[in-house]
N, C-alpha and C positions, 0 to 999 in steps of 0.2 A: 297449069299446063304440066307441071313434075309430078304431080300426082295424078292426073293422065297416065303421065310414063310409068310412074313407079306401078298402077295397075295394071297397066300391059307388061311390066317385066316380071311381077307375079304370075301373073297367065302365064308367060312364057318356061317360068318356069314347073308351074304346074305342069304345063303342055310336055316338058321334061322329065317329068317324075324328080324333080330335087325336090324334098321334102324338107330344109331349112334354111331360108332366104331370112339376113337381114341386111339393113345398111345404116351406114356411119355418117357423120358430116363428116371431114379432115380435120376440122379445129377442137374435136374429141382428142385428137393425140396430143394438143397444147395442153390440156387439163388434165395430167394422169390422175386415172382413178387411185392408186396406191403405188408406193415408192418401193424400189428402188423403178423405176421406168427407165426407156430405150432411148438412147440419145438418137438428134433431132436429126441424124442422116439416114433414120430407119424410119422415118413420117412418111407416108405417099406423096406429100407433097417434095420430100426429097427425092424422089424415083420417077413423078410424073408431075412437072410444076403447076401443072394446068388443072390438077382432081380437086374437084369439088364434093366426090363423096365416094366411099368406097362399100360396094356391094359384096357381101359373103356369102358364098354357099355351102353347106353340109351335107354328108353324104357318109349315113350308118354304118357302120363296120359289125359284121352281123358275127352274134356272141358266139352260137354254135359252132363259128368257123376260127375265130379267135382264140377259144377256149383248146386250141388242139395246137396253139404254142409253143414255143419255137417249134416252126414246121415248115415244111414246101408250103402246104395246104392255104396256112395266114401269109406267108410271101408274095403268092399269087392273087390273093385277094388283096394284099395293101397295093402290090403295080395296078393292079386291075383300076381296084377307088383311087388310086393317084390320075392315073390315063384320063379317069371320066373325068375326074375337077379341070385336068387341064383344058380337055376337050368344049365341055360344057361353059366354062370361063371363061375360052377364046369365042365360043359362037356367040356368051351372051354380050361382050365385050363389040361384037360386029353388031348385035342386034341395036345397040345402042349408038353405036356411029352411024348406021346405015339412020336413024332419025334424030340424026343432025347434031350428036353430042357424042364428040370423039371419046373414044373409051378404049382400055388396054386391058389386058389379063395376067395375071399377075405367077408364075409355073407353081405349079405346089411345092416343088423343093429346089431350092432358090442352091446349090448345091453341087457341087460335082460327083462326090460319090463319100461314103460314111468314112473313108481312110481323110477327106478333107475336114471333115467335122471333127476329127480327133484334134487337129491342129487349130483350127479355127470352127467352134462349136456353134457359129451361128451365119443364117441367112440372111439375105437383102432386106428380106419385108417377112413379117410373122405374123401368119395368117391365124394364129390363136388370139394376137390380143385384138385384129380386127372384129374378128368373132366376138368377143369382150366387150367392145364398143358398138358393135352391132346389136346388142342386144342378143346374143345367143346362146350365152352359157359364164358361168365364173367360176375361178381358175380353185383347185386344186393341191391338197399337200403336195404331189409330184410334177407340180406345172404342168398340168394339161388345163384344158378346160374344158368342163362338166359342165352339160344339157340336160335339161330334166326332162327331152326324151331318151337320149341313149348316153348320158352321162358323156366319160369320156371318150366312148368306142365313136367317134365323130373325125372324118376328114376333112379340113376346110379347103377352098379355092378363092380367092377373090379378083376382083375387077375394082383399077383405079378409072373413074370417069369423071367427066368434066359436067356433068348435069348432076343440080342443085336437089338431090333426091329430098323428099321427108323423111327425118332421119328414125328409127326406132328408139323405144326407152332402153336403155339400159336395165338390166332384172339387175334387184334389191335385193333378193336374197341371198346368201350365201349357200352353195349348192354341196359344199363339201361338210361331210361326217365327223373328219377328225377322229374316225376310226382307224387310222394307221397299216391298216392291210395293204397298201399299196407301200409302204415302208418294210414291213415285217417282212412281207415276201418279193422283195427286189433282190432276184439273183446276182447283182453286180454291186449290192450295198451300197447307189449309188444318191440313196436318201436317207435323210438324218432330221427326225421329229426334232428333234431339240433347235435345227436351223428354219425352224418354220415359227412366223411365215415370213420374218427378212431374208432368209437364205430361198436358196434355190436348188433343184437338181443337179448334181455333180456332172454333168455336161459329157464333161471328156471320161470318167468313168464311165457315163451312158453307153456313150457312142464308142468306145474302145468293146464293148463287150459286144454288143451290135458287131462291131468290125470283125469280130471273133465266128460270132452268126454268118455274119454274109460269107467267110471263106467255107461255111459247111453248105450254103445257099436257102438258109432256113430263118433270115432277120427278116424284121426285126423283132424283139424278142416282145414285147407285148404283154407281161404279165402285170406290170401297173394298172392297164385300162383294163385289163381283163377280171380281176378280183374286184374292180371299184363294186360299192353297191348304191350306187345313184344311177339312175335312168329307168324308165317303165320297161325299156327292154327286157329288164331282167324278170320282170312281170309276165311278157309275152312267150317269154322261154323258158318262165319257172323255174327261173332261178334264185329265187327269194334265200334259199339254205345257202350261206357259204361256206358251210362243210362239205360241201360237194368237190370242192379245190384240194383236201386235206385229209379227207376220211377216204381213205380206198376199199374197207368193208360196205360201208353204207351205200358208195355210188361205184360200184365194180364196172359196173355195167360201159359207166362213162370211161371212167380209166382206164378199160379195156379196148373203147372204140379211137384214145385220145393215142394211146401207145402206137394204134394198127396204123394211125393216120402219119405218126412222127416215125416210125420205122421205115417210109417210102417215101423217094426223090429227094432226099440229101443225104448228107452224109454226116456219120454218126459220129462221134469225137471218139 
């Protein structure tokens, strides 16, 4: 019968155009894949006692638009892919109650605004390591988590529901390079090779310079996801060179379109 279900909620998302669905059991969080993990009041089953399994969704953060960082341009595109997850997560969360297996949607940023993450750097529920045990991607020198379609340029949404999904494998591979570009060029130096992989993203660093971003209305700053070189995206856009980020003789052209995009709707320091 759940896997009935589970093929009508791929359909349905098909029928949505969301191009990365997977799902979790909740007793995936009792068995962290690698330590340090999230203590036991950030489980879904802490948030919604009744989930039986948590479904995630993806949704591309497309490079061309990314690549013109800090900008109005990527600001509007991250609310934009925020709106849809939430949107899409609440309808798919009813599709699922409406046949007979109460379900919730989980907002994508769990969050008041980035001056609160300066203070306290984390949300309710974190839709990256669902993704993780979803089977959708593995995490990254700079804690994100990397798809080996669009690496890390990926937004999640998830639903906590009470139906007994078939859960996905979890991918075995490790998807990160350990090419350090996502270190080398963090404007806020808020990542340190040498803390990898028990350490983590300086957090409050992050989001302090973020915080800096939003008073010009051009965060968040995005140039970690944006240098990664994992996902075929960078295939589809030809992006294979990442001299393209660094040589301003070689790709003028870019650098010229990346300036005209960041000169307009915020404001400049």
């Amino acid at each position: 019968m759940t896997e009935d279900l589970k093929k009508a909620l791929l359909q349905k998302c098909k029928s949505m155009d969301i191009p990365m669905v997977g799902v979790a059991s909740v007793e995936r969080w009792n068995k962290p894949p690698f330590l340090p993990w999230m203590p036991e009041e950030f489980y879904p089953q802490s948030i919604y006692p009744e989930a039986k399994s948590v479904i995630v969704i993806g949704l591309p953060v497309p490079l061309p638009v990314l690549e013109t960082a800090p900008s109005l341009y990527y600001h509007e595109l991250y609310n934009t892919i925020n709106t849809l997850l939430d949107q899409y997560t609440y309808r798919l969360a009813n599709f699922l109650t409406e046949r007979g297996y109460p379900s919730i949607f989980v907002p994508r940023d769990g969050y008041g605004s980035v001056q609160v993450l300066i203070e306290n750097p984390t949300a309710f529920f974190s839709h990256r390591h669902a993704a993780l045990l979803a089977g959708l991607g593995t995490f990254g020198v700079n804690n994100t988590l990397l798809t080996p379609e669009y690496g890390p340029r990926v937004r999640f949404g998830s639903i906590l529901s009470t139906a007994e999904l078939p859960p996905d494998p979890m991918l075995e591979t490790e998807l990160c390079t350990r090419c350090m570009r996502c270190v080398k060029m963090c404007p806020s130096n808020a990542l340190n090779k040498e803390d990898y992989p028990s350490g983590l993203t300086d957090k409050k660093t992050c989001s302090s310079y973020s915080a800096e971003l939003n008073k010009r209305h051009i965060s968040p700053c995005g140039i970690c996801i944006k240098v990664c070189p994992v996902g075929k995206d960078r295939v589809v856009y030809n992006r294979d060179n990442d001299a393209i980020y660094v040589d301003k003789d070689l790709f003028a052209n870019h650098h010229k379109a990346w300036k005209h995009v960041r000169s307009y709707g915020g404001k400049n320091p």
